[in-house]
C-alpha positions in Angstrom: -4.8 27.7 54.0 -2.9 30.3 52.3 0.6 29.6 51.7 1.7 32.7 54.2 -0.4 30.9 56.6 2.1 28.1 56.7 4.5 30.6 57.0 3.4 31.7 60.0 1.8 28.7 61.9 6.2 27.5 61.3 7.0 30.7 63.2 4.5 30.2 65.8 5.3 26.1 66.2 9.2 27.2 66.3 9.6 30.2 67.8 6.5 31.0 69.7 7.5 30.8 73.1 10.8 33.4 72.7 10.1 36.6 73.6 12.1 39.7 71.0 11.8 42.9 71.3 10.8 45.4 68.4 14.6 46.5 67.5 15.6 42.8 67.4 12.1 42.5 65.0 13.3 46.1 62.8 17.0 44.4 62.4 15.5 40.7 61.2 13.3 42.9 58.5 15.8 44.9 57.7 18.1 41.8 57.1 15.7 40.2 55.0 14.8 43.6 52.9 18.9 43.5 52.0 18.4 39.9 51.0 15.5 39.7 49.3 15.1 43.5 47.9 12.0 43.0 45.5 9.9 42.8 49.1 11.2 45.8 50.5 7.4 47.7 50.0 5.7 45.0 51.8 8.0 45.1 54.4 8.1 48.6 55.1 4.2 48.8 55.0 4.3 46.1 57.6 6.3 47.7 59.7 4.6 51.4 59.5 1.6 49.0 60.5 3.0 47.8 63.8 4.6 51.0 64.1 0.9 52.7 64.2 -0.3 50.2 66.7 -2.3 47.8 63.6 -4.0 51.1 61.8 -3.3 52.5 58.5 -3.8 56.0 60.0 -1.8 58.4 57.6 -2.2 61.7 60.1 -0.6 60.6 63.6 -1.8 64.1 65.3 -5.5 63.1 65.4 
């Protein structure tokens, strides 16, 4: 197990049955980006990610 992984199952085990929605999820990264600003690329490739429905597509239009 990767240590993200426990990360994540935490989330899952603590949170999983709350329901957010995706400005809740932009203010929480955001949030963390000010706190922690040496992850801010990660973050912000994250979110482009979800943005872009899980693809790294660069060119929207196609």
């Amino acid at each position: 197990m990767y240590f993200t992984d426990r990360g994540l199952e935490e989330l899952q085990q603590r949170r999983g049955d709350e329901q957010v929605t995706l400005a809740w999820l932009a203010d929480q990264m955001q949030a963390f980006v000010d706190q922690f600003p040496d992850f801010e690329v990660p973050v912000e490739r994250l979110a482009t990610w979800l943005a872009r429905g899980g693809t790294d597509d660069d060119d929207l239009d196609d």
